[in-house]
C-alpha positions in Angstrom: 112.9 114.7 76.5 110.5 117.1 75.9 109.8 120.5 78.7 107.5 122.8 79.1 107.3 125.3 81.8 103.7 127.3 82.6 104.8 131.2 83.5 105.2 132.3 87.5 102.1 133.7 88.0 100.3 134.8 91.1 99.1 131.4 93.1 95.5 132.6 94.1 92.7 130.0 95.2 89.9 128.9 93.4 87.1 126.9 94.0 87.0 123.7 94.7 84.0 121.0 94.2 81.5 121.1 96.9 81.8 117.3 97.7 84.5 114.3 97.0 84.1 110.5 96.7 85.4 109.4 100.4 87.8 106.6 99.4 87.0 103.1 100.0 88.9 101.4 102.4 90.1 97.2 102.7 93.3 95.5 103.7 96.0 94.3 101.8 98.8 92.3 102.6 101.5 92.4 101.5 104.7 90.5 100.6 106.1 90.3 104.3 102.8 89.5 105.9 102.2 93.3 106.6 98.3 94.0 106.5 98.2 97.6 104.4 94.9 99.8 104.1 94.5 100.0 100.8 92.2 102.6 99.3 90.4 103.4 95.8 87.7 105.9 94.6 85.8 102.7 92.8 85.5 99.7 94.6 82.6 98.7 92.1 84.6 99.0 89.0 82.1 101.5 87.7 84.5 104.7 86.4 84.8 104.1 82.7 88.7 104.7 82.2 92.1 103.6 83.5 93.5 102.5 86.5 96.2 104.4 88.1 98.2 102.9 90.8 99.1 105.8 93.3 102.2 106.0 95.4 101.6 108.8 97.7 103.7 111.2 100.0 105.5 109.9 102.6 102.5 109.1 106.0 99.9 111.2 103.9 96.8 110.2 102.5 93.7 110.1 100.1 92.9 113.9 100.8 95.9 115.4 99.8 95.4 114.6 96.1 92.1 115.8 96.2 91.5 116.0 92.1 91.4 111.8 92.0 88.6 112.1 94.4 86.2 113.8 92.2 83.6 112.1 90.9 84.3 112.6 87.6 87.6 112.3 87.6 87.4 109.7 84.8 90.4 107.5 86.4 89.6 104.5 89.1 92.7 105.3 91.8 94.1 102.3 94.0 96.4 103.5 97.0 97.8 102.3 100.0 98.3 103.9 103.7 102.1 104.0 104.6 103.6 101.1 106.9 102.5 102.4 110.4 100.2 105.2 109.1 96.5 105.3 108.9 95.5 101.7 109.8 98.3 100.2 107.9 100.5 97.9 110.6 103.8 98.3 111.5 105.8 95.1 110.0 107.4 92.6 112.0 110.6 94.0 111.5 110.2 97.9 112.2 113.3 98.7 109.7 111.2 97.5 106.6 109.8 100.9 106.3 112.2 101.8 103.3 111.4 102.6 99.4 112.2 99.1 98.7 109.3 97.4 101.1 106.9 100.2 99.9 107.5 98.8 96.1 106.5 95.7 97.6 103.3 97.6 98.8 102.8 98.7 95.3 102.9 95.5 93.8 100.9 93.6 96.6 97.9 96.4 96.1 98.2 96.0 92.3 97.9 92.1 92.6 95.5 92.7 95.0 93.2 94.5 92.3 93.8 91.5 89.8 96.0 93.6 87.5 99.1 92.5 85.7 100.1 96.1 85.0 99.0 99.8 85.1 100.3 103.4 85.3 101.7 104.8 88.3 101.5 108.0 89.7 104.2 109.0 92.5 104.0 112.0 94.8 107.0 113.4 96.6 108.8 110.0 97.9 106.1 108.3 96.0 108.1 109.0 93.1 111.1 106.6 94.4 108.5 104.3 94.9 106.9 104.0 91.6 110.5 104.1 90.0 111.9 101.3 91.9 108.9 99.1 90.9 109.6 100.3 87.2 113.3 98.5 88.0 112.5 95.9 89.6 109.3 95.0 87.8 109.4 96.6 84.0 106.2 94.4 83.1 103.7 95.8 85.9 104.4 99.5 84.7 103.0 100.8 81.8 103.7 104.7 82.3 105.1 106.8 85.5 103.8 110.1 86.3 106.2 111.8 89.1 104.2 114.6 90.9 107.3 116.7 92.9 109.2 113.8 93.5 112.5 112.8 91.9 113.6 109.0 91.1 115.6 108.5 93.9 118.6 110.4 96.5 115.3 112.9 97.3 117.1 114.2 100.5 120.1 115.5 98.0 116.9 117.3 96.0 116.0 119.1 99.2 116.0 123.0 99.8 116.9 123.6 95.6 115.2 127.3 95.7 117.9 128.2 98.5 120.1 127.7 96.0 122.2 124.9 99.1 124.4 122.5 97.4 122.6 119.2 97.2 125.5 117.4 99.7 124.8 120.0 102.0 121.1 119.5 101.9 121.5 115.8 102.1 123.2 116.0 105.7 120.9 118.9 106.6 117.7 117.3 106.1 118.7 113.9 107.0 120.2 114.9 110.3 117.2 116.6 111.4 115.4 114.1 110.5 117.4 111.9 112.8 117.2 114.4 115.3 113.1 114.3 115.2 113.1 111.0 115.8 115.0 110.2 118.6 112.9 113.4 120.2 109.5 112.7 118.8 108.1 110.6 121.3 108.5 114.3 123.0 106.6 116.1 120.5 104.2 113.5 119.7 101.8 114.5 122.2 101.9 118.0 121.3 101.5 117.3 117.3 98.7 115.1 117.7 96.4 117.4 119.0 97.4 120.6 116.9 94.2 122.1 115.8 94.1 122.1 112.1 91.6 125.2 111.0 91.5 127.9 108.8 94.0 130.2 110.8 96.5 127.6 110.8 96.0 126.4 107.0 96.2 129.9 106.0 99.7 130.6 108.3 101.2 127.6 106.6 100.1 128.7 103.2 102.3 131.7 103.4 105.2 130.3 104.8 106.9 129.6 101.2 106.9 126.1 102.3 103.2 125.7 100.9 101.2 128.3 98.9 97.9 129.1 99.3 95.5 126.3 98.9 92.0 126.1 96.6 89.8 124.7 99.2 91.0 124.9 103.1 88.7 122.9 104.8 89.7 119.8 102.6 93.3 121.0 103.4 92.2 120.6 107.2 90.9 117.5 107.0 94.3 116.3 104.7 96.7 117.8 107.6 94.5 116.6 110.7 95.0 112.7 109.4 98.8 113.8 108.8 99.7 114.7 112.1 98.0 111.5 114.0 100.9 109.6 112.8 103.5 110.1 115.5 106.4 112.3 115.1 109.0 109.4 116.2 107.7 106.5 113.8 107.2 109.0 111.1 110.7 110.6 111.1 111.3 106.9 111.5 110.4 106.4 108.0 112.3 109.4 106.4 115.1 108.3 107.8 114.7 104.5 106.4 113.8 106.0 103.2 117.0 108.5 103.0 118.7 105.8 101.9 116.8 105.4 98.5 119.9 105.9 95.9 119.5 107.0 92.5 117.9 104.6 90.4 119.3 104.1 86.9 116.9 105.4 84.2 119.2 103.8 81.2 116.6 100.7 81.3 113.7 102.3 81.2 111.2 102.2 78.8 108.1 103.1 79.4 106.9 107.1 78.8 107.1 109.4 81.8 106.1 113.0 82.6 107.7 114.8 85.4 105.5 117.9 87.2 107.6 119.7 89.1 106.8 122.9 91.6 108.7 126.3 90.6 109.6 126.8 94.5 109.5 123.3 96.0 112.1 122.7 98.9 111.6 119.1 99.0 112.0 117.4 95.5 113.8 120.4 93.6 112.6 121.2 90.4 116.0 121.2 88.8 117.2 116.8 89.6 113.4 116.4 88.3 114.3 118.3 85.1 117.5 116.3 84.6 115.8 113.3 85.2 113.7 114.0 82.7 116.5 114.5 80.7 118.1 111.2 81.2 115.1 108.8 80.1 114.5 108.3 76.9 110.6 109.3 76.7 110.0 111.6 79.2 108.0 115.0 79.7 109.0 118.0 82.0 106.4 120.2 83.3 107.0 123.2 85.3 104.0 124.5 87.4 104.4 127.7 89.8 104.0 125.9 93.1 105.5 124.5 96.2 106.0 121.0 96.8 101.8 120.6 97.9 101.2 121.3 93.7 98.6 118.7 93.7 96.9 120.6 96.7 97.4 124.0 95.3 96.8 123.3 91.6 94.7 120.4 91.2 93.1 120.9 88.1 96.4 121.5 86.1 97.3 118.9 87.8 95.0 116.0 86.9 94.8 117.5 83.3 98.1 116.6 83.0 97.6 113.2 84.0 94.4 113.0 81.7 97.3 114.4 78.8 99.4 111.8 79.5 97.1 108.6 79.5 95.6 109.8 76.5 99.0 109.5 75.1 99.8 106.0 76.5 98.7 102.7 73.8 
């Protein structure tokens, strides 16, 4: 394992391109009989560079990895929406909304796109995601790039820069995450219409839970799609995916690169340098930023991506 960390530096914003490729959108399903909206940034195959298979954030969407919708981004994306979020249907069965069905997802979208293997990127719970396919299916995956997202046990990870011990955390975040959703039918109402402009980007950008962001109005549009998903199906999920365990990294071979945030309090930096540490190929990047690095950063964040498919055969 290799690590590099980038000094803690002032966060300021930057700015961003004046216009994004709006992802293209078509269904999927997948192994269950689930339809999923699946997403790219080329459905005409015309980007001259690899595919990368992204596993996103838990119920978030195209806009809040806004570097992979540039149009010069050199790298053709394929994505999914969440079980339940943003088009994609609820399954049959509303308790297959854990890591395990969304690796199904994963492989589904890749087959979908007529490839027998690519990289993956993960973000956040994303990262379980693209890890459990890299068990379960070694031959689909030929490099993982974990954005702020750890290889399973995530809710352990949680609330790191409080310096809480991770059992603690676990019960803490998992509780109130329980909590949320036997309430959120409550809530939902509320959250759905929360208006998402500039004063309340900028109040949650200095809130320590996200630092301040490069290009706001994209930011708006990224949070507004978030919070249509309501609050009870979506803490339904977290809960479903709490149970993610650890997966073992001993087997796998293919290289990986880990980017962590400095002061995330939702994947801590620390389990995503040790597991780092524990495969056998493996990068650590430290970037000074909250858990919303590919939001707040996104230019050191896709050139690390662009770093590390250069350095994949």
């Amino acid at each position: 394992m290799t690590a590099a960390s980038v000094p803690a530096e002032p966060i300021s914003a930057t700015t961003a391109p004046a216009s994004l490729i709006e992802p293209f959108f078509y269904d999927v399903v997948s192994a269950d009989g689930t339809v999923l909206k699946a997403w790219t940034n080329d459905p005409d195959c015309l980007i001259d560079g690899p595919t990368v298979v992204l596993c996103n954030g838990l119920g978030t969407n195209a806009w809040t990895m806004p570097a992979l919708l540039e149009p010069d981004c050199g790298v053709r994306v394929i994505s999914w929406n969440h079980r339940g979020v943003g088009g994609s249907a609820r399954p049959a069965d509303h308790d297959r909304v854990g890591v395990e069905e969304f690796a199904e997802d994963a492989i589904a979208v890749l087959d979908a796109a007529g490839l027998e293997h690519a990289v993956f990127m993960g973000w956040s719970i994303g990262v379980n995601t693209m890890f459990e396919v890299a068990v379960r299916h070694p031959e689909r995956v030929d490099g993982l790039f974990a954005v702020a997202g750890v290889p399973g046990n995530t809710f352990a990870t949680m609330l790191e820069p409080l310096l809480i011990p991770a059992a603690l955390a676990r019960i803490v975040s998992v509780n109130v995450s329980r909590a949320l959703k036997r309430t959120g039918r409550l809530i939902s109402p509320v959250s759905t219409r929360l208006p998402m402009g500039p004063l309340s980007i900028s109040a949650l950008s200095h809130t320590g839970f996200m630092f301040p962001l490069p290009d706001p109005e994209l930011a708006q549009r990224a949070l507004k799609e978030f919070v249509s998903t309501p609050v009870d199906w979506y803490f339904h999920l977290a809960v479903r995916t709490s149970s993610h365990k650890r997966v073992s990294l001993s087997g796998i071979e293919v290289p990986a690169m880990f980017v962590a945030g400095k002061w995330d309090l939702l994947a801590g930096p620390r389990a995503m340098r040790s597991a780092a540490s524990r495969m056998r190929e493996a990068t650590y990047v430290e970037l000074n930023g909250s858990h919303f690095i590919g939001m707040e950063q996104p230019e050191a964040v896709h050139d690390l991506l662009l770093e590390f498919l250069a350095g994949l055969d």
